[in-house]
DOROMI-47351 format. One record per residue (C-alpha): residue number from 1; x, y, z. Coordinates in steps of 0.1 Angstrom, whole numbers. Example, Ala and Ser with C-alpha at 12.3 -4.5 7.8 and 13.67 -1.06 7.14 Angstrom:
BEGIN
ATOM     n       u       v       w
ATOM     1     123     -45      78
ATOM     2     137     -11      71
REM end
This chain:
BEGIN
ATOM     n       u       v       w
ATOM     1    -323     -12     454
ATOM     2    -286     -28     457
ATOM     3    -274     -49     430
ATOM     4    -278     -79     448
ATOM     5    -316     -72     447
ATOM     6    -316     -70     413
ATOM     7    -321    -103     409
ATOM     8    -357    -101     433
ATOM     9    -370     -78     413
ATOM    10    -363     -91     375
ATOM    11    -377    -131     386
ATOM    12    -409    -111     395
ATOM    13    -437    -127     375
ATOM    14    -450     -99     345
ATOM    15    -477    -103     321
ATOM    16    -475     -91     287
ATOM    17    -509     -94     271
ATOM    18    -520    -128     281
ATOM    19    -484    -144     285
ATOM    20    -470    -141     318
ATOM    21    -435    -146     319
ATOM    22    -413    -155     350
ATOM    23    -383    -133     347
ATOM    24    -380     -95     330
ATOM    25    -346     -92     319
ATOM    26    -345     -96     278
ATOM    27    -321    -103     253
ATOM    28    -326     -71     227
ATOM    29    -331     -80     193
ATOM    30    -297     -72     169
ATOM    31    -293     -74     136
ATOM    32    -265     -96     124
ATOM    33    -258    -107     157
ATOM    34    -291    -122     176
ATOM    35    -287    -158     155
ATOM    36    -295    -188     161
ATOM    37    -262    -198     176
ATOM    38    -258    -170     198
ATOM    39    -293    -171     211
ATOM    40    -278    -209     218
ATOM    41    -251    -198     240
ATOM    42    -271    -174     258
ATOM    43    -299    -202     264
ATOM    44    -268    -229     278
ATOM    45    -263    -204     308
ATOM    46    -299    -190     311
ATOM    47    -311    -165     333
ATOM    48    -332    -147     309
ATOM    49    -368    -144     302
ATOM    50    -374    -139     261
ATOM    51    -348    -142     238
ATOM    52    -354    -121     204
ATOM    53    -347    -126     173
ATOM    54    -324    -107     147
ATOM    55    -340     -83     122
ATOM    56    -361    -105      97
ATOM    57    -376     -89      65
ATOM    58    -416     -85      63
ATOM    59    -418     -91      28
ATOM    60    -389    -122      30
ATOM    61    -410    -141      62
ATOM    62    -439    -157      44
ATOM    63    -416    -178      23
ATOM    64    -384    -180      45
ATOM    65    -375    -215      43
ATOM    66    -362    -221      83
ATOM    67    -338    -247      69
ATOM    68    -325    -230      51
ATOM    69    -326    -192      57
ATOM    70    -301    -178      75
ATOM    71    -322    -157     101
ATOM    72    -356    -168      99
ATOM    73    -344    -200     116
ATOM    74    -345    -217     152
ATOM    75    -346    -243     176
ATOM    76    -374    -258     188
ATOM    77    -374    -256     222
ATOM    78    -365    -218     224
ATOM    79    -398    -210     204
ATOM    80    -423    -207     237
ATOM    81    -397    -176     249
ATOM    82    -386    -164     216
ATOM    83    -398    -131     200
ATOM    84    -387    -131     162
ATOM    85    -383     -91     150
ATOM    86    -394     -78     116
ATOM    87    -387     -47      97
ATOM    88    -409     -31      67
ATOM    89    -428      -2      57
ATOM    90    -459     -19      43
ATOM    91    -487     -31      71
ATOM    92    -502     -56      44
ATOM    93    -466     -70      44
ATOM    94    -459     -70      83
ATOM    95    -492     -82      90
ATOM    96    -485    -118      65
ATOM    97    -454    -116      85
ATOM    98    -467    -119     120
ATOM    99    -494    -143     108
ATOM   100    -462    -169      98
ATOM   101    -446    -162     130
ATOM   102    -477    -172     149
ATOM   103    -484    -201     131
ATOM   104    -448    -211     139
ATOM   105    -451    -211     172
ATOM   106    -430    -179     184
ATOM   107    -441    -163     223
ATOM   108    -446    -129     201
ATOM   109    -434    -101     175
ATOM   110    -417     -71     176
ATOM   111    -421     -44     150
ATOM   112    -388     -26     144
ATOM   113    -394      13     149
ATOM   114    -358      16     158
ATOM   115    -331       8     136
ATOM   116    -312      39     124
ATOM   117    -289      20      96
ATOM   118    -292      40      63
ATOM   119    -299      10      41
ATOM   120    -328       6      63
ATOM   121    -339      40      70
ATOM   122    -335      44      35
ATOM   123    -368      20      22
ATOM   124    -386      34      48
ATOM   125    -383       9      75
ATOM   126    -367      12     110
ATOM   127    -361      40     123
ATOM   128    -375      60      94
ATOM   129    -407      52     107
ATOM   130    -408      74     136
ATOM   131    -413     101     105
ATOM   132    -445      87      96
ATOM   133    -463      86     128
ATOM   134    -494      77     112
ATOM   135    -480      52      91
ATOM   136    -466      34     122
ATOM   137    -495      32     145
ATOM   138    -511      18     114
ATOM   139    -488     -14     106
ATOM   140    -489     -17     144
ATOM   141    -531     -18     146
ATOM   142    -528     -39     114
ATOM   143    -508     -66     131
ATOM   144    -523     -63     162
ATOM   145    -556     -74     147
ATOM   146    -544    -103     124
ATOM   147    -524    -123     153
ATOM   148    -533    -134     190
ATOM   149    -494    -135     202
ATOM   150    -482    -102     219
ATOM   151    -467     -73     204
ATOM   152    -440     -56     207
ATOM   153    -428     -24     196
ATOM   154    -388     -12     190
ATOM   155    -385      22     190
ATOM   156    -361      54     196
ATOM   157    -364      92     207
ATOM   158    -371     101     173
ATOM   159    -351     123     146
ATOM   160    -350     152     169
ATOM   161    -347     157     206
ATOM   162    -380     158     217
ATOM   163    -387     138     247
ATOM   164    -428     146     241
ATOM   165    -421     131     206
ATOM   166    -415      92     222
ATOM   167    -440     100     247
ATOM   168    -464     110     222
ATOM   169    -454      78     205
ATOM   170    -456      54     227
ATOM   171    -492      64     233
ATOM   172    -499      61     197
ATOM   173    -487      25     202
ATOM   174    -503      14     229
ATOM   175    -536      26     218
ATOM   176    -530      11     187
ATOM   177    -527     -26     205
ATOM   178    -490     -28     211
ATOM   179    -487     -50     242
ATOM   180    -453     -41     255
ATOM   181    -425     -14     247
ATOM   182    -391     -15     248
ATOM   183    -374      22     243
ATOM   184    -339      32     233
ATOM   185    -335      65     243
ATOM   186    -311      80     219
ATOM   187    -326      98     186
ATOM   188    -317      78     155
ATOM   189    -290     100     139
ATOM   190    -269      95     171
ATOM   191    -253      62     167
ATOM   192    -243      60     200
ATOM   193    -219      92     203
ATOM   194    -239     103     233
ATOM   195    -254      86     265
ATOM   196    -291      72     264
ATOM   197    -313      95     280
ATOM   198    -328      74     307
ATOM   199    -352     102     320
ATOM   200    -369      97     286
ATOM   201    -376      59     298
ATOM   202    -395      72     326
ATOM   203    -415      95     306
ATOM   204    -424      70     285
ATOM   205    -435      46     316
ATOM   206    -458      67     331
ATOM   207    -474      77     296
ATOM   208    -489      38     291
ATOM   209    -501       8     310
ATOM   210    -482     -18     290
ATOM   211    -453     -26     302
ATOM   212    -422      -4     292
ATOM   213    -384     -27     286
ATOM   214    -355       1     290
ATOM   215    -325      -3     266
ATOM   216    -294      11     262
ATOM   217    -262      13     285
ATOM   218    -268     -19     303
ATOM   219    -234     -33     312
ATOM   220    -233     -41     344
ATOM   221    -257     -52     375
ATOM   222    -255     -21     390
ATOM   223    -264      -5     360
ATOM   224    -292     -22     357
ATOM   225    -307     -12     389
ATOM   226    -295      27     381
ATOM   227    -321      21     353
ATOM   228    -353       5     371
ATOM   229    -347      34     403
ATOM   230    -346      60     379
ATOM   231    -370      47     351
ATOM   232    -396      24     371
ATOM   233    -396       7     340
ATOM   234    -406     -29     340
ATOM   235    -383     -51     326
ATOM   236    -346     -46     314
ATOM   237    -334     -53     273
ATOM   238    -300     -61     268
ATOM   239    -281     -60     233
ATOM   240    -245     -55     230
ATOM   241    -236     -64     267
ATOM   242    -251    -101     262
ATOM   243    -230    -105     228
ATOM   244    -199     -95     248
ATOM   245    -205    -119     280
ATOM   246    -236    -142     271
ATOM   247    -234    -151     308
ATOM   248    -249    -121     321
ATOM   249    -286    -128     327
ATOM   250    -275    -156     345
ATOM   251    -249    -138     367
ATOM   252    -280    -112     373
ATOM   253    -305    -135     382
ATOM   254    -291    -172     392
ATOM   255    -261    -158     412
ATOM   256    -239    -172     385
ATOM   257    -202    -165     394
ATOM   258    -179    -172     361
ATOM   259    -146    -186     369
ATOM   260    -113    -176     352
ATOM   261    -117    -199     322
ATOM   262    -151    -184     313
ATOM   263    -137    -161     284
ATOM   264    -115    -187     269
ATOM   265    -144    -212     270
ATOM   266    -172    -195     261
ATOM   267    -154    -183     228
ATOM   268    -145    -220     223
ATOM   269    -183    -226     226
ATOM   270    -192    -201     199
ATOM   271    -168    -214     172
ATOM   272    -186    -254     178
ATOM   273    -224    -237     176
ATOM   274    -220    -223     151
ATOM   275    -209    -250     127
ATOM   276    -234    -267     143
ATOM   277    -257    -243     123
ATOM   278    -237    -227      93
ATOM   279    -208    -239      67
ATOM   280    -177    -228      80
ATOM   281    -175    -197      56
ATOM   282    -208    -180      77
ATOM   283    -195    -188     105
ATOM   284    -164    -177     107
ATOM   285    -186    -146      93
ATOM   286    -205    -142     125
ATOM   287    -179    -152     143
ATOM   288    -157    -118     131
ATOM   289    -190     -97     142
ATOM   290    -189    -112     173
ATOM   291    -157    -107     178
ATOM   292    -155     -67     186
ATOM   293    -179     -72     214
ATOM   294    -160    -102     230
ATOM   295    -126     -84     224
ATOM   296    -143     -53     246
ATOM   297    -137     -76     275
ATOM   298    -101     -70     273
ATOM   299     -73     -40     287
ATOM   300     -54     -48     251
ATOM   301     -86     -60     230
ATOM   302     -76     -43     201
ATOM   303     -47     -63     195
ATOM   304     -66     -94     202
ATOM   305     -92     -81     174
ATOM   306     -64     -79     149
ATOM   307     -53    -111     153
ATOM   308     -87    -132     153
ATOM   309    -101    -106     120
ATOM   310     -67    -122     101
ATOM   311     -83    -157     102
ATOM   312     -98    -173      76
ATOM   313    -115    -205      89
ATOM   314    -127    -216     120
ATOM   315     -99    -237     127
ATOM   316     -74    -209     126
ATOM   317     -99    -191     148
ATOM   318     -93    -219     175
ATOM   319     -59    -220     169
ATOM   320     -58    -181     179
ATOM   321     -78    -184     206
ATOM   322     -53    -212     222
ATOM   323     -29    -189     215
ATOM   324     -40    -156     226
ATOM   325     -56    -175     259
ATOM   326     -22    -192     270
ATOM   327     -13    -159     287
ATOM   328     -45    -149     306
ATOM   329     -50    -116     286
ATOM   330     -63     -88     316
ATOM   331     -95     -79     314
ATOM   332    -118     -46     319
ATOM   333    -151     -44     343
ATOM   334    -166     -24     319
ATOM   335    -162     -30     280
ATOM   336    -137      -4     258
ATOM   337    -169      11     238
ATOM   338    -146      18     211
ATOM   339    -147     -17     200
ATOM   340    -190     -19     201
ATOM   341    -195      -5     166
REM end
């Protein structure tokens, strides 16, 4: 496969459950920076097939108040391809989770398995999970059974690493009702000081008949096809790489060509959504998160990082940008991972 084929095989129909949808590249779910306002952005260029939500709590779903929660919220007419992702430890708790999220209207849920933070790991949740194997196939079955949308399940290596330990896993999961997978293969302790193991992601793909998502690594087109030679997985799910360039689905599957401006722009973009959704003290919040990833984009980034983390409302953050942007700062095909925490 060459990159420019990519794009042939991702707008190849897949079903998950009974959905089918019309293009397999997805925007992974990431806490703190998979809001409303960046899912926005992302949807204004396209090229993607389901958008995800950032981490909601179980417990904190059934009587989230969409206007006014700040993650439990959405537009309306990205509900039919949104998948909103919850953490917990309780399957009495995720299950009154999912049903809310069906009755709202989202395309599915995704059960967290995967995130590695210590405030999570420590009640349990995420990543903390993959210790309680039992446990997990059990909040998985008990969601499966109280909701008619598909299911997803987020998950890593494991604690140790033991390729037979995902594998092992992801059978649990599927046998459990999970309709479709998307892996990370790193083990949770390694916050990203090592490559993914993609061989893992092929393990895992031939262990089930649900359709596996590969994560981790994706920052370019040719990367992306690197993953589905070497994988056979079935659909692509991209985190930090969308945050950084929100174009990028549509540049690998609508021939999208971004023109010199697109960086200066796009930020621009960003500081109007998000006022569009949050006082100016959030967002210039979210704005300083998503920050790093954009700055990655750039041969001096870190400079351009200092000067946009000394702002203190969204107008000096526009007032930076025009200033940084009147001398084209050079930029990097591939991002400076120092600056993706």
């Amino acid at each position: 496969m060459k990159p420019q084929t990519l794009s042939q095989y991702l707008l190849q129909d897949l079903t998950i459950k009974d959905q089918i949808i019309h293009n397999r590249v997805l925007l992974a779910p990431m806490a703190g920076l998979g809001h409303i306002a960046l899912r926005q952005l992302i949807s204004e260029f396209g090229g993607f097939g389901l958008l995800f939500t950032g981490m909601c709590s179980a417990k904190a779903v059934p009587h989230e108040n969409p206007d006014t929660s700040l993650v439990f919220n959405w537009r309306k007419e990205e509900l039919g391809h949104l998948v909103c992702q919850i953490f917990g430890s309780d399957p009495e708790n995720m299950t009154k989770a999912a049903e809310r999220i069906e009755k709202e209207g989202f395309f599915g849920v995704d059960l967290n398995f995967g995130c590695s933070v210590a405030a999570i790991c420590k009640k349990g949740c995420g990543a903390a999970l993959l210790k309680n194997p039992d446990l997990s196939s059990n909040i998985v079955k008990a969601v499966r059974e109280s909701v008619s949308i598909p299911v997803f399940v987020k998950f890593r290596t494991g604690w140790d690493n033991n390729p037979q330990f995902a594998v092992d896993m992801a059978k649990r999961f599927e046998d459990a009702g999970a309709d479709a997978l998307t892996f990370h293969p790193r083990i949770a302790p390694d916050r990203r000081n090592r490559p993914p193991q993609w061989d893992i992601i092929k393990l895992v793909r031939q262990a089930v008949g649900i359709p596996v998502f590969g994560n981790g690594n994706l920052f370019q087109a040719e990367d992306g096809v690197k993953m589905i030679e070497k994988t056979a997985c079935q659909g692509l799910s991209v985190g930090r790489m969308a945050v950084a360039r929100p174009w990028l689905f549509a540049q690998w599957t609508k021939d999208f060509s971004p023109g010199d401006d697109i960086f200066f722009t796009t930020a621009m973009r960003m500081t109007q959504i998000l006022l569009d959704h949050y006082d100016d003290h959030y967002s210039v919040k979210l704005f300083k998160k998503f920050s790093p990833y954009f700055c990655a984009n750039f041969k001096f980034g870190h400079q351009i990082l200092k000067k946009l983390n000394r702002t203190k409302t969204m107008d000096d953050i526009r007032t930076t940008l025009d200033s940084i942007f009147e001398t084209n700062p050079e930029t990097l095909s591939r991002p400076n991972l120092h600056l993706f925490s």
